[in-house]
C-alpha positions as CSV (number, residue, x, y, z in Angstrom):
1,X,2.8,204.9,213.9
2,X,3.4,201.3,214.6
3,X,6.7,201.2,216.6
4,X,7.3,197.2,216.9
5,X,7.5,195.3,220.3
6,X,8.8,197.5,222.6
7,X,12.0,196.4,224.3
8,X,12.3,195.5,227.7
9,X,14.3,197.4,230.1
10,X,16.9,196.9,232.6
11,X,15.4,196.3,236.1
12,X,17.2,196.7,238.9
13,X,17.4,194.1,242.8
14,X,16.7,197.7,244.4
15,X,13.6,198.4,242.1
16,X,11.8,194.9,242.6
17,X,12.5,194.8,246.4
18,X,10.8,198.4,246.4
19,X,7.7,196.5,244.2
20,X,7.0,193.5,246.4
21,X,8.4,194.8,249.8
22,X,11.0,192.5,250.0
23,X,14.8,193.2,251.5
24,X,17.6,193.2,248.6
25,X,19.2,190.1,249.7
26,X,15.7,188.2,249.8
27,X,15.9,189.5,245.9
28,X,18.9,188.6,245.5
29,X,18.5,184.9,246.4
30,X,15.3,185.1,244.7
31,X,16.9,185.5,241.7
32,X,19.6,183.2,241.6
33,X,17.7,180.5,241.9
34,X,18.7,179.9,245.6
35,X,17.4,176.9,247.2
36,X,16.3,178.6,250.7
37,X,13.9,180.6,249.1
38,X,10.4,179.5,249.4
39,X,8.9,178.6,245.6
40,X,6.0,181.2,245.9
41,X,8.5,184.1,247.1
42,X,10.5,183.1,244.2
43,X,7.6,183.3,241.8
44,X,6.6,186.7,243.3
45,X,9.7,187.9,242.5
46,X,9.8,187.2,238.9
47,X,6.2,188.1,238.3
48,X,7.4,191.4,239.8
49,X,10.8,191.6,237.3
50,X,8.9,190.8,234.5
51,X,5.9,193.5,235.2
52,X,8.5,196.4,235.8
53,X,10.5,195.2,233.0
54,X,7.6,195.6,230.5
55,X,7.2,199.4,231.8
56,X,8.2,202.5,229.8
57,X,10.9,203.8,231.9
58,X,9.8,207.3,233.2
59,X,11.4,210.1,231.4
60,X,12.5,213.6,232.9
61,X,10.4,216.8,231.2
62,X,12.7,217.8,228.7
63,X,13.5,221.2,229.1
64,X,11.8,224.6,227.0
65,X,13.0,224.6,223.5
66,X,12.6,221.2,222.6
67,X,11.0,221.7,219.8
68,X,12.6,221.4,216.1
69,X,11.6,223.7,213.8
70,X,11.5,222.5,210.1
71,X,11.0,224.9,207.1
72,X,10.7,223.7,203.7
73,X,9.2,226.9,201.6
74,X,8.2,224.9,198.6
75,X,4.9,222.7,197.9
76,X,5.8,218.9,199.3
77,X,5.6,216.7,195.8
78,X,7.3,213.6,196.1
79,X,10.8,215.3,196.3
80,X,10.3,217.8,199.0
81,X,7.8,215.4,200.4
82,X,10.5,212.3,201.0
83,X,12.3,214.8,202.6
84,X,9.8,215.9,204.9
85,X,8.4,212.8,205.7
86,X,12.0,211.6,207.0
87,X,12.7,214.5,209.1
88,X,9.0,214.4,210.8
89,X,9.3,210.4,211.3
90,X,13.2,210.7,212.7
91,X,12.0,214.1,215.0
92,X,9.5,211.7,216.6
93,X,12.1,208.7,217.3
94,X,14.1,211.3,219.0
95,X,11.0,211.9,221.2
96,X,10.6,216.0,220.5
97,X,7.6,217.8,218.6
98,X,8.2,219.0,215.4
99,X,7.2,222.5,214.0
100,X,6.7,222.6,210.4
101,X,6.3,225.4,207.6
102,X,5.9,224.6,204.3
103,X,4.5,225.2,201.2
104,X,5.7,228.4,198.4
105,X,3.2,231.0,200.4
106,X,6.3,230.5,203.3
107,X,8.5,232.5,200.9
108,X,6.2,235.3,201.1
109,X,7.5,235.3,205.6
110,X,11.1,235.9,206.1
111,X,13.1,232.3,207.5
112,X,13.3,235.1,210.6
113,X,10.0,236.3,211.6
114,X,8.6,233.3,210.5
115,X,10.6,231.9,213.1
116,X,9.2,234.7,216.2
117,X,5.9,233.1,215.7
118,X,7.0,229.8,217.6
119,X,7.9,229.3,221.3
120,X,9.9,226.9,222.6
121,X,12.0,226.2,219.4
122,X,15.3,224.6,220.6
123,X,16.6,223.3,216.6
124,X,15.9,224.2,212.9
125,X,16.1,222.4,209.9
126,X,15.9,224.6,207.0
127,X,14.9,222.9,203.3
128,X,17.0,224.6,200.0
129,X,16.7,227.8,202.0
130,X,15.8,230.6,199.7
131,X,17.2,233.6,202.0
132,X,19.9,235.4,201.4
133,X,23.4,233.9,203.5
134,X,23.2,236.8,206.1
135,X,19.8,235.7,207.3
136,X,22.0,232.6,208.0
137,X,24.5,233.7,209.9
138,X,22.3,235.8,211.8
139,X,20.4,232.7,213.0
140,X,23.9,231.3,213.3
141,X,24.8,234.3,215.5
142,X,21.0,233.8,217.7
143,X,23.1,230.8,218.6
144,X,20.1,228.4,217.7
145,X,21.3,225.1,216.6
146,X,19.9,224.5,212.9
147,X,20.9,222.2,210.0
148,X,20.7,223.2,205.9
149,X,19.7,220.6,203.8
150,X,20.7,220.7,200.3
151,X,21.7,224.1,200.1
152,X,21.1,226.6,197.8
153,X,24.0,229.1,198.2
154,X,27.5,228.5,199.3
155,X,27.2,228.5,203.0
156,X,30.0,229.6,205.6
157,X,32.2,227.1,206.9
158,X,31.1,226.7,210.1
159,X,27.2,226.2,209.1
160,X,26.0,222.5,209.5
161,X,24.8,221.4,206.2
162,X,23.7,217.7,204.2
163,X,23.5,217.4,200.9
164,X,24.0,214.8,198.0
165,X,27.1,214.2,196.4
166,X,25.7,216.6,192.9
167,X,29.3,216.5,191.3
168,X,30.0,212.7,191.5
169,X,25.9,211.5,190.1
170,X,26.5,214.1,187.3
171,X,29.7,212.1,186.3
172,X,28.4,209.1,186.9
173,X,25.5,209.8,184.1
174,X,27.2,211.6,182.1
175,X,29.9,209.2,181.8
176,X,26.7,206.0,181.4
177,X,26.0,208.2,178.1
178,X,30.1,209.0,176.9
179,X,30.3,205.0,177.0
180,X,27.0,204.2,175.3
181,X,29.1,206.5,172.5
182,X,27.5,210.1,172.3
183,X,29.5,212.4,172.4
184,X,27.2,215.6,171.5
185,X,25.5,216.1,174.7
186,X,22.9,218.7,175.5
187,X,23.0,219.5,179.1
188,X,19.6,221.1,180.6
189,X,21.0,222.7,183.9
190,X,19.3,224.4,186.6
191,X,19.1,228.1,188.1
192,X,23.2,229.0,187.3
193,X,22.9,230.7,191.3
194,X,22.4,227.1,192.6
195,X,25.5,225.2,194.2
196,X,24.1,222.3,193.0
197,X,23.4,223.1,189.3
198,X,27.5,224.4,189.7
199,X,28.4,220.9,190.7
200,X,26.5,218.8,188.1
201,X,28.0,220.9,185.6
202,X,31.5,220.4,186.9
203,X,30.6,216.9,187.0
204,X,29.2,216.6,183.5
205,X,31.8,218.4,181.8
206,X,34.6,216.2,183.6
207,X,33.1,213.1,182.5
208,X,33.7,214.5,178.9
209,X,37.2,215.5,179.5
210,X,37.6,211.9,180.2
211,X,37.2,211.1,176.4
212,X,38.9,214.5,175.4
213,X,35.6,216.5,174.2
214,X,35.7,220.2,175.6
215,X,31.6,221.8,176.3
216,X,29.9,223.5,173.9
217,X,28.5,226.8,175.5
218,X,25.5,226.5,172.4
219,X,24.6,223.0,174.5
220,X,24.1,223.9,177.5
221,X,20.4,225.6,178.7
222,X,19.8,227.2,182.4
223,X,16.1,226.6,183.5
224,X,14.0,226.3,186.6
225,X,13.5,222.7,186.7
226,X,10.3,222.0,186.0
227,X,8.5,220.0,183.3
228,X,7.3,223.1,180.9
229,X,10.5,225.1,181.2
230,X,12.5,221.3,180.5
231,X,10.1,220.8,177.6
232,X,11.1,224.6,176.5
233,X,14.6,224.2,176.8
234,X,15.0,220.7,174.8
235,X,13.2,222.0,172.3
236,X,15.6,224.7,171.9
237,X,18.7,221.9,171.3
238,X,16.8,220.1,169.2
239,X,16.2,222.5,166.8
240,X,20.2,223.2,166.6
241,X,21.5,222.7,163.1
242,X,22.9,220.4,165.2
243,X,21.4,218.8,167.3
244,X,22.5,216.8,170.4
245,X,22.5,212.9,170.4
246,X,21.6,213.3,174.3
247,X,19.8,215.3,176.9
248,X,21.0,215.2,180.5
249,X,18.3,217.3,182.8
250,X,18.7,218.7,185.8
251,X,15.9,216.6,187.6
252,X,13.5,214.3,186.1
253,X,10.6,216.8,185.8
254,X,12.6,218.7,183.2
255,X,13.8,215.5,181.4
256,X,10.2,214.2,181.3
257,X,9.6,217.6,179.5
258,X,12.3,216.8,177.3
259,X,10.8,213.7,176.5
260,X,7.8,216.0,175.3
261,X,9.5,218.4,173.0
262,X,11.4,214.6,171.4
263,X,8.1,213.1,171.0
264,X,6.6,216.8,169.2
265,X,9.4,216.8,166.6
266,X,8.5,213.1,165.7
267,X,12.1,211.8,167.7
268,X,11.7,208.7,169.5
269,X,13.8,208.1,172.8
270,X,16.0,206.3,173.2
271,X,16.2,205.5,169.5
272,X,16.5,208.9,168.1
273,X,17.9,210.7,171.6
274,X,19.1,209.3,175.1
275,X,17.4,211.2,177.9
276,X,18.5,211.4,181.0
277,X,17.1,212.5,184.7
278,X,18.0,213.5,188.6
279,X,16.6,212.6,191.5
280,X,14.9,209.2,190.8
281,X,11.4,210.2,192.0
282,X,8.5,207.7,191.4
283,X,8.0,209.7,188.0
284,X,11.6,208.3,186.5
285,X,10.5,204.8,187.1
286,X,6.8,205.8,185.8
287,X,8.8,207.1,182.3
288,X,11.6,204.3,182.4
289,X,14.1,207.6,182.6
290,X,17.7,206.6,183.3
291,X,18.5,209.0,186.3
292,X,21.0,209.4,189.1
293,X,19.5,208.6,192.9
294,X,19.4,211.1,195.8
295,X,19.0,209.5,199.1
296,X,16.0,211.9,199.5
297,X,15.1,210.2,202.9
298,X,18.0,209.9,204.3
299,X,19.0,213.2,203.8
300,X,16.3,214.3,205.8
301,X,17.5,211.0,208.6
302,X,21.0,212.8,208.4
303,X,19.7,216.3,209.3
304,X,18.0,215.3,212.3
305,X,21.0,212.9,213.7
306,X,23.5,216.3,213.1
307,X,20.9,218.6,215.1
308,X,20.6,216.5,217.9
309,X,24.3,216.0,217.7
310,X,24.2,219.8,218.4
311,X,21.7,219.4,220.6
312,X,23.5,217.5,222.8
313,X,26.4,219.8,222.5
314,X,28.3,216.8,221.4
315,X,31.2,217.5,218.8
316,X,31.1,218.2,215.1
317,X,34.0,217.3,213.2
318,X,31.9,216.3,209.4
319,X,30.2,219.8,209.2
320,X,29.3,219.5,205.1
321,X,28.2,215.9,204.8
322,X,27.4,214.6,201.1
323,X,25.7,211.1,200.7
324,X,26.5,209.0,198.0
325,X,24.4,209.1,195.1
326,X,23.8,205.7,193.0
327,X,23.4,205.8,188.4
328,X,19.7,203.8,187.4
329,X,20.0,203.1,184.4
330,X,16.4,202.0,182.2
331,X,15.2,202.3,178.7
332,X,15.9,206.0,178.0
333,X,19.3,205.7,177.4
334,X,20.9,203.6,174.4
335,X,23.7,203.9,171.6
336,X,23.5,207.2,169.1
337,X,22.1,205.9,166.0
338,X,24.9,205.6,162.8
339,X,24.8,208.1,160.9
């Protein structure tokens, strides 16, 4: 990885007198440009500050369990894989070694024994966890420092966690849609067991009560969010007696699929029906899919500064930290047509 110029350090009288065998004060005067100093014992001098300057400062062996173990049990696409990426590049800045397990065969291993299989593990950073809580707070209770990002299940208090702010982007949206005019909105949520599906339904129902419309229970679909099942599910409300104006998706693989089961009942979006997305991964911008932004890298940026905070033994006092998330609005969004 290209780091950039390296900067140059601090060098010390005592460290250059050491390097050419001179005494401190000859140094000294070196230094300041003092006029008894003979020009050649002057230019030694600064050939000598300049050399040790440009030197990596030697670093003490950092002690057993340096190394920061990162599980994300799901295949790395371009969501899990910004993630990842961050975490690995940010590890390395911080100078330790990073142990990864990824991939949906790591579901198959416990977060626990997974975990036996690695020495020297000082940190973890653990990826929309699927285990249950209590394999959480019995890491917490191993007393091995470890972050959850985005997680799945409501954690306890005193667990270190980053996450986006769900609530707040699924208001945001909503409200993009309420002000375009729709007013019947399908809402294709996530697994109802996820904190995060919880929160952008909180969100997307307060942005109605805004304009005084109360949810429809017949408008609302609970899915894994994938492109197939979003496909499967916005089929479902479009084939309502009636149907919504609008589609907000849990993510924008299921509002891509959503886009399908439009385009198969001959609907064009965003003529016929708005469509909107979460996440803003390269496929959003790919399908011009108005969507709500997660700060996927620097969620992963933020889980490594907190574990080395705890690391460090240095003092906590944000344990639950949610980034803001940002509305992008493009082409898939527009006014319900008249009647």
């Amino acid at each position: 990885m290209n780091r950039g110029p390296e900067r140059m350090r601090k060098v010390t009288v005592r460290e250059i007198a050491a390097a050419t065998g001179m005494s401190i004060a000859t140094v000294s005067r070196a230094l300041n440009e003092h006029s008894t100093v003979a020009p050649h014992t002057r230019d030694l001098v600064h050939q000598a500050a300049e050399r040790l300057s440009s030197q990596r400062p030697a670093q003490a062996p950092r002690p057993a369990g340096d190394r920061v173990y990162l599980r994300c049990p799901y295949v790395l696409t371009d969501y899990f894989g910004l993630i990842v990426s961050s975490i690995a590049e940010t590890v390395e800045l911080h100078g330790r070694q990073l142990v990864l397990t990824a991939g949906e065969a790591a579901q198959r291993t416990p977060l626990l024994r997974d975990l036996e299989r690695h020495d020297g593990i000082g940190g973890i950073i653990v990826i929309l966890p699927p285990e249950p809580g209590a394999d959480l707070v019995e890491l917490q209770r191993r007393r091995i420092p470890f972050v959850v990002v985005d997680p799945r299940t409501t954690l306890p208090p005193d667990i270190v966690s980053v996450s986006a702010a769900h609530f707040s982007g699924a208001r945001k949206v909503t409200a993009h849609l309420v002000g375009l005019g729709h007013r019947r909105i399908g809402v294709i949520g996530g697994p109802t067991e996820w904190l995060a599906s919880d929160a952008r339904l909180a969100g997307h129902n307060a942005a109605l009560a805004d304009v005084g419309v109360l949810p429809a229970a017949e408008l609302l679909r609970a899915i894994e969010p994938t492109t197939s099942q979003g496909r499967r599910a916005a089929g479902a409300l479009l084939d309502l007696p009636q149907p919504p104006t609008a589609l907000v998706a849990f993510n924008d693989k299921a509002a891509v699929g959503a886009m399908q089961a439009a385009a198969e009942r001959g609907l064009r979006v965003p003529d016929d029906l708005s469509v909107t997305g979460f996440d803003d991964i390269d496929l959003a911008e790919a399908t011009n899919l108005t969507t709500v932004r997660q700060p996927l890298p620097e969620m992963g940026r933020m889980a490594v500064s907190l574990l080395v905070r705890l690391l460090e033994r240095h003092q906590l006092d944000a344990l639950h930290v949610e980034l803001a998330t940002h509305l992008v609005v493009r082409s898939s969004t527009a006014p319900p047509r008249s009647p």
